[in-house]
MDAnalysis code that builds the backbone (N, CA, C; Angstrom):
import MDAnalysis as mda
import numpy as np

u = mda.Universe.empty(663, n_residues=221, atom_resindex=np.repeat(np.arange(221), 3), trajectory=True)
u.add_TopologyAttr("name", ["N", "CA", "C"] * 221)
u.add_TopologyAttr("resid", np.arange(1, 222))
u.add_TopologyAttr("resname", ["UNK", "UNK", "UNK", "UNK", "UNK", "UNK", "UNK", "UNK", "UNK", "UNK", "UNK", "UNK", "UNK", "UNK", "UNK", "UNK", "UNK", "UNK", "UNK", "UNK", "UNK", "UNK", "UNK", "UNK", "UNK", "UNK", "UNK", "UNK", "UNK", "UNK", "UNK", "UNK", "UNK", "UNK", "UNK", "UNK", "UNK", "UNK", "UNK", "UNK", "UNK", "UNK", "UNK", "UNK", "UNK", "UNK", "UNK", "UNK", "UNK", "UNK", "UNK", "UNK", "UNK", "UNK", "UNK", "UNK", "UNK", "UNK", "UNK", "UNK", "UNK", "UNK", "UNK", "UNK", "UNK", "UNK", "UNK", "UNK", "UNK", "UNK", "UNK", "UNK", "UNK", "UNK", "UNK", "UNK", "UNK", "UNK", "UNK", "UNK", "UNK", "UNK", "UNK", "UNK", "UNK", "UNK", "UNK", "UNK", "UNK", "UNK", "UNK", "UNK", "UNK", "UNK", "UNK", "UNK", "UNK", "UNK", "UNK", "UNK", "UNK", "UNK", "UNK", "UNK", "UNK", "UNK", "UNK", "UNK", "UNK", "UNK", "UNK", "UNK", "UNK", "UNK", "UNK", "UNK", "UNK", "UNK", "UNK", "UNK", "UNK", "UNK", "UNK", "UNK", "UNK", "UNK", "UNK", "UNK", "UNK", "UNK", "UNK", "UNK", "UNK", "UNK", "UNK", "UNK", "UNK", "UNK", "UNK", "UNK", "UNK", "UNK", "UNK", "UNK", "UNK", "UNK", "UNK", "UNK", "UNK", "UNK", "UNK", "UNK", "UNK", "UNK", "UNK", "UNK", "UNK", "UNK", "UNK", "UNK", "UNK", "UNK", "UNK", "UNK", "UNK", "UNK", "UNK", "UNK", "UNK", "UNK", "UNK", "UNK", "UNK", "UNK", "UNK", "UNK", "UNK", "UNK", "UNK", "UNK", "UNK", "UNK", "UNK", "UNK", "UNK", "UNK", "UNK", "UNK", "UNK", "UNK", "UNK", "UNK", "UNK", "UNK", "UNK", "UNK", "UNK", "UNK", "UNK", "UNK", "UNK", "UNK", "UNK", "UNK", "UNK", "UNK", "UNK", "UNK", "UNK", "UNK", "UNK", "UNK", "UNK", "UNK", "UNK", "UNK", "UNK", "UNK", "UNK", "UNK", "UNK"])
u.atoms.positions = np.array([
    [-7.188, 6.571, 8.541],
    [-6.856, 5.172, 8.825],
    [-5.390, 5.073, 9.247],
    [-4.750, 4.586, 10.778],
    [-4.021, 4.523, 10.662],
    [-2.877, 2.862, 10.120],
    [-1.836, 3.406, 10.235],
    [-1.055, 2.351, 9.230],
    [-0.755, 1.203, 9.846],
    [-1.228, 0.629, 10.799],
    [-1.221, -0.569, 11.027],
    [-2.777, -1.211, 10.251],
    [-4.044, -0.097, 10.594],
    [-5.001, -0.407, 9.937],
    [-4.625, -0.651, 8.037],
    [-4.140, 0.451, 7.788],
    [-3.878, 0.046, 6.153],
    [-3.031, -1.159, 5.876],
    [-2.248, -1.901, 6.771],
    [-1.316, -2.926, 6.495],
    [-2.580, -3.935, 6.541],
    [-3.163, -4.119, 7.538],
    [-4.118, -5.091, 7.728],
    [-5.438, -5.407, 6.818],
    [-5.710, -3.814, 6.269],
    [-6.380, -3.977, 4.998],
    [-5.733, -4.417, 3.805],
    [-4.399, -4.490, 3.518],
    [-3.401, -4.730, 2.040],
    [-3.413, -6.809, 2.319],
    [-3.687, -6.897, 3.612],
    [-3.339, -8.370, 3.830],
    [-4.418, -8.848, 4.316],
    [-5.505, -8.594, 4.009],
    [-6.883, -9.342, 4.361],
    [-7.362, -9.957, 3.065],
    [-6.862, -9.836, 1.830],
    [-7.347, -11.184, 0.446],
    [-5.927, -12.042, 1.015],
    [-5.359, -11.950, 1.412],
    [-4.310, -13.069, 1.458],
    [-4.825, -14.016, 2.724],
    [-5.304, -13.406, 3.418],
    [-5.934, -13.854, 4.801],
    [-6.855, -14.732, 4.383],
    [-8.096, -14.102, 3.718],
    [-9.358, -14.532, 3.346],
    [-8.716, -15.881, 2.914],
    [-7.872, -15.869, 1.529],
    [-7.819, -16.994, 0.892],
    [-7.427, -18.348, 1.839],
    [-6.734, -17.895, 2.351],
    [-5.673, -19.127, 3.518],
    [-7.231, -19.500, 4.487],
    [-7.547, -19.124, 4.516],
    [-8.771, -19.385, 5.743],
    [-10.329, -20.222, 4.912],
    [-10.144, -19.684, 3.516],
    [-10.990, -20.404, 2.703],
    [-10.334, -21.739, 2.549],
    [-8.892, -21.503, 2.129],
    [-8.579, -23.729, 2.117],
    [-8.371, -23.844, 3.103],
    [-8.256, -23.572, 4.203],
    [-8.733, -24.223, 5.452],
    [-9.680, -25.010, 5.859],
    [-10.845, -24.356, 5.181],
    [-12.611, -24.578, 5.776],
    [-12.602, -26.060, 4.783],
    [-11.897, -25.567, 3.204],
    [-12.041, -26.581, 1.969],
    [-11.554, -27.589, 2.246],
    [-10.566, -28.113, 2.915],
    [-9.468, -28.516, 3.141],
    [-10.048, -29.701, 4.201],
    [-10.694, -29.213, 5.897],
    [-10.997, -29.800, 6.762],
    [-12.577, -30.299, 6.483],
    [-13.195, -29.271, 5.633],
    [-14.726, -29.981, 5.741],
    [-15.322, -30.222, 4.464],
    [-14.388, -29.792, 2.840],
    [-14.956, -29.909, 1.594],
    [-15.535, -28.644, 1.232],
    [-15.977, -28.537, 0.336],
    [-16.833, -27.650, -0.257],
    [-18.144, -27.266, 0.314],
    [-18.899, -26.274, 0.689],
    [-20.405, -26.194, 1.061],
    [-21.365, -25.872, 0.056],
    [-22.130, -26.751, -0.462],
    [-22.511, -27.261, -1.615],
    [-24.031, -26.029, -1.562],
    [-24.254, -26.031, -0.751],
    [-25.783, -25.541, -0.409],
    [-25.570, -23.719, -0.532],
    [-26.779, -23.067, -0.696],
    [-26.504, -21.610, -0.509],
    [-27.103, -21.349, 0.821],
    [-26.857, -20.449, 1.573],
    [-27.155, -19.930, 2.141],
    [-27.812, -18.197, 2.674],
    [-28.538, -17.956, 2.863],
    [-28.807, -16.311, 3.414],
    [-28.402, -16.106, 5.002],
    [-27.483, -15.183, 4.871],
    [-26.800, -15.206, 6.247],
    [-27.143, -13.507, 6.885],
    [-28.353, -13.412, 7.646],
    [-28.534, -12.507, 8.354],
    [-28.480, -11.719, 9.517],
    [-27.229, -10.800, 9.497],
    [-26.685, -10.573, 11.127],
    [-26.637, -9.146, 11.042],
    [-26.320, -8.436, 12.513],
    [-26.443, -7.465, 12.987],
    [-25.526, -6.930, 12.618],
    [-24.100, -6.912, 12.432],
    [-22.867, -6.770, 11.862],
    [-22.159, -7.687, 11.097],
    [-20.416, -7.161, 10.529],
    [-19.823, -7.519, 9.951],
    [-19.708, -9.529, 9.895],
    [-20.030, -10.054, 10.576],
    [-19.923, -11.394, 10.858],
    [-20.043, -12.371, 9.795],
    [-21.748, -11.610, 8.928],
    [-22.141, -12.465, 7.992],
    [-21.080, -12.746, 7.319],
    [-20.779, -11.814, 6.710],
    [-19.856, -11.608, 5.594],
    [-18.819, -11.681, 5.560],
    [-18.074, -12.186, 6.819],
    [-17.162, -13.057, 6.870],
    [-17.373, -14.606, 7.044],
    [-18.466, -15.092, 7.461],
    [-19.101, -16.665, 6.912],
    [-19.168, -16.501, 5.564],
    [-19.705, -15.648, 4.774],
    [-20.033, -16.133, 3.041],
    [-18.338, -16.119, 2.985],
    [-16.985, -15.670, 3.311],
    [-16.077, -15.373, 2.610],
    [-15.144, -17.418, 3.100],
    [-15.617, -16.966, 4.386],
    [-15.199, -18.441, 4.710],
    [-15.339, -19.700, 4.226],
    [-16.887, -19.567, 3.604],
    [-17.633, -21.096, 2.994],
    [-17.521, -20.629, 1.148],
    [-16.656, -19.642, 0.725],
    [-16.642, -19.189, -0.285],
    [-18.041, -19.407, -1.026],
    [-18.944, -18.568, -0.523],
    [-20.521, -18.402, -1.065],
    [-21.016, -17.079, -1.583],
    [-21.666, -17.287, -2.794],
    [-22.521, -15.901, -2.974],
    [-22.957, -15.250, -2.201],
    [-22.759, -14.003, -1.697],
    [-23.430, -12.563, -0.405],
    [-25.100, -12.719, -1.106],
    [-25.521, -13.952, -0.222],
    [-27.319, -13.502, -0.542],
    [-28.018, -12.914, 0.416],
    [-27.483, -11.997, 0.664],
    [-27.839, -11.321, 2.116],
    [-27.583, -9.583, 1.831],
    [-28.914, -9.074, 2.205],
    [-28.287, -7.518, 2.325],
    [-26.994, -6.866, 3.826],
    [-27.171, -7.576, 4.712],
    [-26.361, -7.230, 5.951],
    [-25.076, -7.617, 6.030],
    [-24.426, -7.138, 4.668],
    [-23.017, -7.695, 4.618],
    [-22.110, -5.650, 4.656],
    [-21.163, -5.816, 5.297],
    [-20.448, -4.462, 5.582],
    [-21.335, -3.723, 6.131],
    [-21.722, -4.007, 7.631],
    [-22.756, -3.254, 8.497],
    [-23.158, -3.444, 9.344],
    [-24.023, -2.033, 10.529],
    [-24.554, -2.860, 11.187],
    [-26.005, -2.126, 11.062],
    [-26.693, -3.272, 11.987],
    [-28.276, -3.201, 12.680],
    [-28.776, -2.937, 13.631],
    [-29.232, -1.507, 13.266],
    [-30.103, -1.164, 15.047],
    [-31.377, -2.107, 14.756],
    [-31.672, -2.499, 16.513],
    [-32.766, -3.037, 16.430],
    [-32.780, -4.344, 15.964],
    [-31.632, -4.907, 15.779],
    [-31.735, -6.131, 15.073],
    [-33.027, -7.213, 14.908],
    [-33.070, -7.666, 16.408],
    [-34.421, -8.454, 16.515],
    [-35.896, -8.114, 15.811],
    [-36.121, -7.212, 16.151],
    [-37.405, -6.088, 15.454],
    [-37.232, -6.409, 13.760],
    [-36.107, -6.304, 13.113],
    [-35.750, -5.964, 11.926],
    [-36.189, -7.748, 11.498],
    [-35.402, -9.034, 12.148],
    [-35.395, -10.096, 11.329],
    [-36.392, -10.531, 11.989],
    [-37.447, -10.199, 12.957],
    [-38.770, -10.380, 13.216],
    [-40.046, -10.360, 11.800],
    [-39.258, -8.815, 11.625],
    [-40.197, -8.656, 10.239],
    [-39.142, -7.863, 9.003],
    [-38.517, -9.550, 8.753],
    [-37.480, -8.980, 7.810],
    [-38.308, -8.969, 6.269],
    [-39.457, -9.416, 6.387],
    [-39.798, -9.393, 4.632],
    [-40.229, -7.552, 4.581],
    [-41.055, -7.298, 5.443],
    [-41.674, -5.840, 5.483],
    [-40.210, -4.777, 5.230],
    [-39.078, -4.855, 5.981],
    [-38.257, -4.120, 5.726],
    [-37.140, -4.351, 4.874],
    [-36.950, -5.539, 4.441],
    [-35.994, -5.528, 2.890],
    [-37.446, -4.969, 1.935],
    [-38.585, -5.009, 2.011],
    [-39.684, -4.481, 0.578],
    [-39.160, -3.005, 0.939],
    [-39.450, -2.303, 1.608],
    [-39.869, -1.165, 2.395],
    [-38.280, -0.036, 1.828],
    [-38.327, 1.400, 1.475],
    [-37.300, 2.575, 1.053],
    [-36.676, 2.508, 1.858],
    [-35.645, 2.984, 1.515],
    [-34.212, 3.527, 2.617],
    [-33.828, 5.014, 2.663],
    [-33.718, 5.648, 3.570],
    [-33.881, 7.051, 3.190],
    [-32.313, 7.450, 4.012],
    [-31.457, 8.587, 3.554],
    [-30.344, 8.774, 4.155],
    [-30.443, 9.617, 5.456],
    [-29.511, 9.625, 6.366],
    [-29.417, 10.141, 7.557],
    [-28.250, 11.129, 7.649],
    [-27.889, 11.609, 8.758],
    [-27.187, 12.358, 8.203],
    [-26.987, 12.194, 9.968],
    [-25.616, 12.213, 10.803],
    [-24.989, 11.950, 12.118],
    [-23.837, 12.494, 11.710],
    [-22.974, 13.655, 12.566],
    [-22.428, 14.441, 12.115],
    [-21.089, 13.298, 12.654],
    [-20.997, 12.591, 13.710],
    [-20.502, 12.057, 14.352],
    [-20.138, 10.253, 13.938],
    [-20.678, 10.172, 12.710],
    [-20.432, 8.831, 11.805],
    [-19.748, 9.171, 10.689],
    [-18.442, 8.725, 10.446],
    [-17.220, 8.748, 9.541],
    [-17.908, 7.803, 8.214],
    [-19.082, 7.552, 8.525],
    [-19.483, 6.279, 7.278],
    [-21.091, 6.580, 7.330],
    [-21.405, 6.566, 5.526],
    [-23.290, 7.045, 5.726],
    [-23.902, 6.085, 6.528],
    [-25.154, 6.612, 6.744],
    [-26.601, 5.675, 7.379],
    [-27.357, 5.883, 6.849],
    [-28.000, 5.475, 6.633],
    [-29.322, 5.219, 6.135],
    [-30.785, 4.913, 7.513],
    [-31.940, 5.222, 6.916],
    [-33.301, 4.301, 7.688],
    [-33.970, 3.692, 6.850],
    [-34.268, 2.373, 7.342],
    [-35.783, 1.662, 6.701],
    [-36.892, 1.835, 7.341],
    [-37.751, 3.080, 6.157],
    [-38.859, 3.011, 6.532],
    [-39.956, 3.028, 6.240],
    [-40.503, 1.579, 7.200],
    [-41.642, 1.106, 6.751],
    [-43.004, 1.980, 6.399],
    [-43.787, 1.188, 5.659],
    [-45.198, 2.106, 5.577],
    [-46.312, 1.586, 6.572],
    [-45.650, 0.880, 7.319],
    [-46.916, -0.123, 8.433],
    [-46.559, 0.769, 9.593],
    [-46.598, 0.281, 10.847],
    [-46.743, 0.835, 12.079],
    [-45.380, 0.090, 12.366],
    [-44.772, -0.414, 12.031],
    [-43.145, -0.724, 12.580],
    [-42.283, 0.196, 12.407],
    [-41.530, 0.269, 13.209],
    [-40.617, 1.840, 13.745],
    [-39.281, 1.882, 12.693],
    [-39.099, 2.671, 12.534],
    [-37.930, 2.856, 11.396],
    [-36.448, 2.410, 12.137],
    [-35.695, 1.600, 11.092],
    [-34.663, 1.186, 11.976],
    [-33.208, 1.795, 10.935],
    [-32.460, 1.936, 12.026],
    [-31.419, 2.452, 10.858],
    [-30.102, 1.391, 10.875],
    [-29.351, 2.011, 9.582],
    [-28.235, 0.823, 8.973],
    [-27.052, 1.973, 8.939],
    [-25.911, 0.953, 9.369],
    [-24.771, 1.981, 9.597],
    [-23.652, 1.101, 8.411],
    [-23.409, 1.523, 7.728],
    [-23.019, 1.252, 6.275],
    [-21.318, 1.547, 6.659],
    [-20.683, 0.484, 7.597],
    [-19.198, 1.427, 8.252],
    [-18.277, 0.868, 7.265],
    [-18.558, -0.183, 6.536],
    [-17.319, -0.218, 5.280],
    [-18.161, 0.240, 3.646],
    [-18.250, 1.756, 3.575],
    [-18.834, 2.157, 2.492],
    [-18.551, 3.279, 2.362],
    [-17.676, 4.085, 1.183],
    [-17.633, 5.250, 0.861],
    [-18.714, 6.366, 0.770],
    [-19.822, 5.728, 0.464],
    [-20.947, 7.372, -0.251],
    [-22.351, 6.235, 0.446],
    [-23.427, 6.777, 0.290],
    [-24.716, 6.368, 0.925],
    [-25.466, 5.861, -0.452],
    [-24.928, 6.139, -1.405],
    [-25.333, 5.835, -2.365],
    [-25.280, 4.908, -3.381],
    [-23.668, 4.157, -3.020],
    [-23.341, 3.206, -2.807],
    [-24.277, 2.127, -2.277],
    [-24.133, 2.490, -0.876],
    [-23.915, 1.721, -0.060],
    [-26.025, 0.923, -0.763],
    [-26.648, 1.831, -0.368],
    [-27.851, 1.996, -0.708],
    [-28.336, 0.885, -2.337],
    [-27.255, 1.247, -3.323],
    [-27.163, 0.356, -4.034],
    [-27.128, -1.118, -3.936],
    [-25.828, -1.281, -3.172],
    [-25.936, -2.819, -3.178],
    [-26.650, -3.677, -2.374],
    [-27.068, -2.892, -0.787],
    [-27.901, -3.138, -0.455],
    [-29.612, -3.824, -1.235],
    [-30.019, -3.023, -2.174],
    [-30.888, -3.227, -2.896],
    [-30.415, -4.433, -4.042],
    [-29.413, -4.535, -4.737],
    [-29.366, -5.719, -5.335],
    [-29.107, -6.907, -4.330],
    [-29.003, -6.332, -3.014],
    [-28.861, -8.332, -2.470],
    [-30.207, -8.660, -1.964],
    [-30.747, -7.573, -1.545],
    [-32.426, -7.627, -1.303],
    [-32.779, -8.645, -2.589],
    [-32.549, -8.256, -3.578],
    [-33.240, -8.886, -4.934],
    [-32.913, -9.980, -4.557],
    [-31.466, -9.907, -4.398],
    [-30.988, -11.929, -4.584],
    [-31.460, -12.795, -3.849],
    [-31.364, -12.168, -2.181],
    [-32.092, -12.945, -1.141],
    [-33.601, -13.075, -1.822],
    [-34.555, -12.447, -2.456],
    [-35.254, -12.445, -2.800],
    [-36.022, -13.733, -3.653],
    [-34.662, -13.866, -4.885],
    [-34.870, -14.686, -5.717],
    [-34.728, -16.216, -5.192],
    [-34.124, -16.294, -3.918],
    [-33.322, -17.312, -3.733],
    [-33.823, -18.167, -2.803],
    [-33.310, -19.565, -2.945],
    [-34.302, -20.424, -2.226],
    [-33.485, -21.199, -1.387],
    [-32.691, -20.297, -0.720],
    [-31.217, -20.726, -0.045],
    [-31.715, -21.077, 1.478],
    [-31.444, -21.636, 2.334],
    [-31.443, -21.816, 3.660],
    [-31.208, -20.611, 4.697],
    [-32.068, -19.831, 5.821],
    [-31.731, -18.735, 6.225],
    [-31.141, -18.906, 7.239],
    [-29.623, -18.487, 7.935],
    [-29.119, -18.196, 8.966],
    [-29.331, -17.007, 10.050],
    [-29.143, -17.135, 10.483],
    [-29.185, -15.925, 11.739],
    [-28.043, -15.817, 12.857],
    [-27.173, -14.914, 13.046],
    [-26.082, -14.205, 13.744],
    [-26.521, -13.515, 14.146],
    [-26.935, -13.142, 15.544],
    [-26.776, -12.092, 16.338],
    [-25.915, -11.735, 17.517],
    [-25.265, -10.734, 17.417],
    [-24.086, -10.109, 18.447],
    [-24.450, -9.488, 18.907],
    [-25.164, -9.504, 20.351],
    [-25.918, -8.266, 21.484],
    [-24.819, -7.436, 21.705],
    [-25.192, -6.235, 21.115],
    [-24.208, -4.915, 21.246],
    [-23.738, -4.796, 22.760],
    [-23.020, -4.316, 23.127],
    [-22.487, -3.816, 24.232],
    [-23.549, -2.814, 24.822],
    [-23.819, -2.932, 26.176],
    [-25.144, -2.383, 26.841],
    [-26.502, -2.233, 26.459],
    [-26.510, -3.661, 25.433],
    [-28.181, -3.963, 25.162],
    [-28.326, -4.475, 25.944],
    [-29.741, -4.856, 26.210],
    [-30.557, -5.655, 27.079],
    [-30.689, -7.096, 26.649],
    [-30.350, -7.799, 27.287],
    [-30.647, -9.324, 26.623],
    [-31.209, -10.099, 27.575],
    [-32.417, -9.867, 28.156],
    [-33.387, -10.827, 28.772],
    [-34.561, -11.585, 28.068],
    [-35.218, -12.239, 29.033],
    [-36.124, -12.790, 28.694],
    [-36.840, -12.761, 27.624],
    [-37.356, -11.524, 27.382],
    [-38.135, -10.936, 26.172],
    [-37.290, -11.116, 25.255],
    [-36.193, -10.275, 25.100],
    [-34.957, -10.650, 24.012],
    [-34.998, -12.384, 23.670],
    [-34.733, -12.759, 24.081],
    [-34.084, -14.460, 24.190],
    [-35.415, -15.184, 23.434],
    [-36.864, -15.029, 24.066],
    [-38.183, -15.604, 23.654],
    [-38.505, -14.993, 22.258],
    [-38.325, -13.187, 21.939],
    [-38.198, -13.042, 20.181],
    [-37.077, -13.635, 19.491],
    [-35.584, -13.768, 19.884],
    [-34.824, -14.601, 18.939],
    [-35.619, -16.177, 18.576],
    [-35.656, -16.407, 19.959],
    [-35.977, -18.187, 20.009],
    [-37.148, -18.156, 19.103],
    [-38.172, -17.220, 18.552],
    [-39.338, -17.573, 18.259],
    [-39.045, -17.361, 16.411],
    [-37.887, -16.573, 16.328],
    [-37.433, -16.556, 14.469],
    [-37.409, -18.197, 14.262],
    [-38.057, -18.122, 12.854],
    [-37.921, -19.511, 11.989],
    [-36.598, -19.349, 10.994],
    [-35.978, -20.138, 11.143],
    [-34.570, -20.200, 10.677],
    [-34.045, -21.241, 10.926],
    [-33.147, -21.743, 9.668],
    [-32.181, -22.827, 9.431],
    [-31.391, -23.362, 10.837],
    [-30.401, -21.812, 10.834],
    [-29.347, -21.723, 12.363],
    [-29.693, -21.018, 12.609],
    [-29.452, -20.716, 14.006],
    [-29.910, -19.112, 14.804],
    [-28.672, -19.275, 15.525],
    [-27.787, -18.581, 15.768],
    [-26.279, -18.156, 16.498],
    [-26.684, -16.693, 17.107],
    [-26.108, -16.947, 18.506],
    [-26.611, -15.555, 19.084],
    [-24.897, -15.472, 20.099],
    [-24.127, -14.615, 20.045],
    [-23.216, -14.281, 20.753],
    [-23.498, -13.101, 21.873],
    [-23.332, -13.366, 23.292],
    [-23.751, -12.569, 24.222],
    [-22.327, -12.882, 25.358],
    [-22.636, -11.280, 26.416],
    [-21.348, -11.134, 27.022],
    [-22.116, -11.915, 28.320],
    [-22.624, -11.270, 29.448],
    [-23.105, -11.415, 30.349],
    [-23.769, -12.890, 30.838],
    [-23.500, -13.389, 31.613],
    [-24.044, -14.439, 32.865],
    [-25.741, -14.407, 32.381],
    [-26.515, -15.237, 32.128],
    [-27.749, -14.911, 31.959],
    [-28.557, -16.158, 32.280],
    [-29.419, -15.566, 33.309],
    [-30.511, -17.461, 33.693],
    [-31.137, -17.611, 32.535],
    [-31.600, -17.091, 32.164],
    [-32.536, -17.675, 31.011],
    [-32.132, -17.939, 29.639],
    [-31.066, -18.251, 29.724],
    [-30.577, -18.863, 28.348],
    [-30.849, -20.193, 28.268],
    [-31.287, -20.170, 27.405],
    [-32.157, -21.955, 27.185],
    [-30.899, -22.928, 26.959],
    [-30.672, -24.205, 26.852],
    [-29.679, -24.620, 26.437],
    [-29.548, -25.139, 24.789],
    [-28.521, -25.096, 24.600],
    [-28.297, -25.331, 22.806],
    [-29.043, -26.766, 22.332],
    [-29.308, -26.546, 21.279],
    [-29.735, -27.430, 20.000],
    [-28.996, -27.266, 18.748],
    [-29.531, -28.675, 17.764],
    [-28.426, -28.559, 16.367],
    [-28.832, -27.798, 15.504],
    [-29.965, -26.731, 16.172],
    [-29.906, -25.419, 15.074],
    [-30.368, -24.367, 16.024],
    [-30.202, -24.192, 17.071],
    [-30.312, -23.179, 17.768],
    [-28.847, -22.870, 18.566],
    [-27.984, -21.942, 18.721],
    [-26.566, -21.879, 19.813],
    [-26.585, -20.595, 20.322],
    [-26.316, -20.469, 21.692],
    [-26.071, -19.452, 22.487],
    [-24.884, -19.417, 22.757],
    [-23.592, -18.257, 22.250],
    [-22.319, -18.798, 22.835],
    [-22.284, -17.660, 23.943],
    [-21.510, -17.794, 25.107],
    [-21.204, -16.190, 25.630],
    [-19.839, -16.227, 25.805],
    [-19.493, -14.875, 25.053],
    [-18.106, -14.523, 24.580],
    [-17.130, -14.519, 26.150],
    [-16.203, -15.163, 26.421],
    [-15.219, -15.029, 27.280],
    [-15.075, -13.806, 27.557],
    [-14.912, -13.121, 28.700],
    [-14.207, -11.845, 29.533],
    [-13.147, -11.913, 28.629],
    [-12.407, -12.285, 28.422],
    [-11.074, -12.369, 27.966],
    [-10.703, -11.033, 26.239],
    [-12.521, -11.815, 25.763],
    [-12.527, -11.193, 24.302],
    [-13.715, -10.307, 24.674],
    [-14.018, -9.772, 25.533],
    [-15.465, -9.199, 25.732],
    [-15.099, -7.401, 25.280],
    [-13.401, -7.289, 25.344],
    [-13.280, -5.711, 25.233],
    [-12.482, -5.447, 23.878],
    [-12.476, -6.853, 22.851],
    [-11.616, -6.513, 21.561],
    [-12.912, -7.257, 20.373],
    [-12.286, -6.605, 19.527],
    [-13.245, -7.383, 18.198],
    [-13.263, -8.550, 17.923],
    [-13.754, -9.428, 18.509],
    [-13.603, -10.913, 18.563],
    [-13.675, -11.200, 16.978],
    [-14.347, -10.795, 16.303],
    [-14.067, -11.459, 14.906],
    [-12.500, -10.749, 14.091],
    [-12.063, -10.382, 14.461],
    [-10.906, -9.708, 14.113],
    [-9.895, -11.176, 13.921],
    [-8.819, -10.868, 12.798],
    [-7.684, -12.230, 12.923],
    [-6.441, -11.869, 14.035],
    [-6.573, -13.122, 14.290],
    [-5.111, -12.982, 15.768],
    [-4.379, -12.743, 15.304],
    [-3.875, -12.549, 13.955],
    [-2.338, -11.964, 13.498],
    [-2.760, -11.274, 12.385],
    [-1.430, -10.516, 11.580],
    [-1.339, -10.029, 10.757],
    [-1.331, -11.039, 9.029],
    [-0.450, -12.234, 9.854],
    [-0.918, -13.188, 8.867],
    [-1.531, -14.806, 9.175],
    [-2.077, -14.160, 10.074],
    [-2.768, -15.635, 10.594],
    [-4.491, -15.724, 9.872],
    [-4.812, -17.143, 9.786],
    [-5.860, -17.465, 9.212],
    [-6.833, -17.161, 10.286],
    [-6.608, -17.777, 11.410],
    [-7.297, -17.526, 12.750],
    [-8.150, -16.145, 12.951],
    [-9.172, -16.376, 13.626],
    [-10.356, -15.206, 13.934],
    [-10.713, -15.595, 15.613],
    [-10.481, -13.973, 16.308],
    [-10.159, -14.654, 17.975],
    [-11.335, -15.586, 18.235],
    [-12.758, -15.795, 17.449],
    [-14.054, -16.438, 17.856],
    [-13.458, -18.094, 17.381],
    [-12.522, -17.742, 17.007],
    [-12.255, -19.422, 16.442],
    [-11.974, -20.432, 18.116],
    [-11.547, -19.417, 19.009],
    [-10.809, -19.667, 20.040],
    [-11.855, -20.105, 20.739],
    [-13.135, -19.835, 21.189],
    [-14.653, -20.188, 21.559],
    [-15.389, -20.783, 20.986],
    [-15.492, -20.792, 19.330],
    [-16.781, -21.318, 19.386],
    [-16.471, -21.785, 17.270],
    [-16.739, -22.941, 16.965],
    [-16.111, -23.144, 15.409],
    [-18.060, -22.511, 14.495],
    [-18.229, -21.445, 14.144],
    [-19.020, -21.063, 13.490],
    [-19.342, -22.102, 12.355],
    [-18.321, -22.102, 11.985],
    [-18.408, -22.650, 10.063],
    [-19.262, -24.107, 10.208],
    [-18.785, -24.731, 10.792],
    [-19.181, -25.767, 11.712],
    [-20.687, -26.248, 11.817],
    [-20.693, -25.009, 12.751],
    [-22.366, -24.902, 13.168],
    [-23.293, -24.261, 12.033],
    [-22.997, -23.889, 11.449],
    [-24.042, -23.104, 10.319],
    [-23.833, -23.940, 9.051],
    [-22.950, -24.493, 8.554],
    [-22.989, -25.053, 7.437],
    [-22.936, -26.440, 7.091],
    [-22.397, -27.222, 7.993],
    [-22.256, -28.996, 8.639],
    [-23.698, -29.579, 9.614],
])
């Protein structure tokens, strides 16, 4: 890790907090729970924002296959996780795999020391989402050189869910237009080659997506 990275990790609870009375501050408290299910790190910076219980296993990670996965997310939160082994990933993986005819999808666990860990908590938020009778969100961030047509767009649009948030780079005809629980944002050229959820400073509350599009907003108001 280098040391601009370790500075930025020593000053991300100071961050978090300033950005939590922010949200408290402009919109109150968010009274409701939520399950916030995304392809990467995103969720889990909404639960930190609306200061909410992680009822979600997809917090510190990402999702191959995303769509496939929250298509048939009950079959694969039930369903084992078995470890992987990529000589070329600095952080374990894991696969879920099912016992039906759905294709095994794997989880890249990139803020997690051991697989065993990671594998752990995974399984206690399975439980919680489980127990819980929270409202379900949906975040999806089309990876860089996925496909996001038609087919793509008609399986998101067809998930039953609270919010559905879908962030995409590319010009696309068939993006339907937004509703007050459906949003398509497409990320500016500008942020299309940096970590848009990343904070604009070292001590700024700000997250560059704040600059496009107010999340907190849309998922929890």
């Amino acid at each position: 890790m280098s040391i601009k990275s370790k500075i930025s990790t020593l000053f991300r609870p100071y961050r978090n907090r300033k950005r939590q009375d922010y949200f408290l501050k402009k919109y109150g408290p968010v009274k409701e729970d939520f399950i916030i299910l995304s392809n990467n790190c995103i969720g889990g910076m909404c639960y930190h924002d609306a200061n909410k219980p992680f009822l979600s296993p997809t917090i510190n990670l990402c999702v191959e296959d995303f769509l496939t996965f929250i298509a048939n997310a009950k079959q694969y939160i039930s369903c084992e996780m078995e470890r992987v082994e990529e000589n070329e990933c600095e952080y374990p993986v894991g696969v879920l795999v099912p016992t039906n005819n759905l294709p095994k999808i794997k989880i890249y666990f990139v803020h997690y020391e051991s697989f065993d860990e990671a594998k752990k908590k995974w399984k206690e938020r399975c439980e919680r989402m489980y127990s819980s009778n929270a409202k379900l969100c949906i975040i999806y961030c089309v990876p860089k050189n996925k496909a996001f047509g038609d087919k793509e767009i008609k399986e998101f649009l067809s998930i039953n869910a609270y919010r559905k948030l879908c962030f995409y780079r590319e010009l696309n005809e068939f993006i339907p237009k937004n509703t007050s629980s459906t949003c398509f944002v497409q990320i500016p050229k500008k942020y299309q080659s940096i970590d848009y959820s990343k904070y604009t400073g070292l001590f700024s509350r700000k997250r560059y997506f704040d600059r496009f599009f107010n999340i907190f907003s849309f998922l929890f108001k």
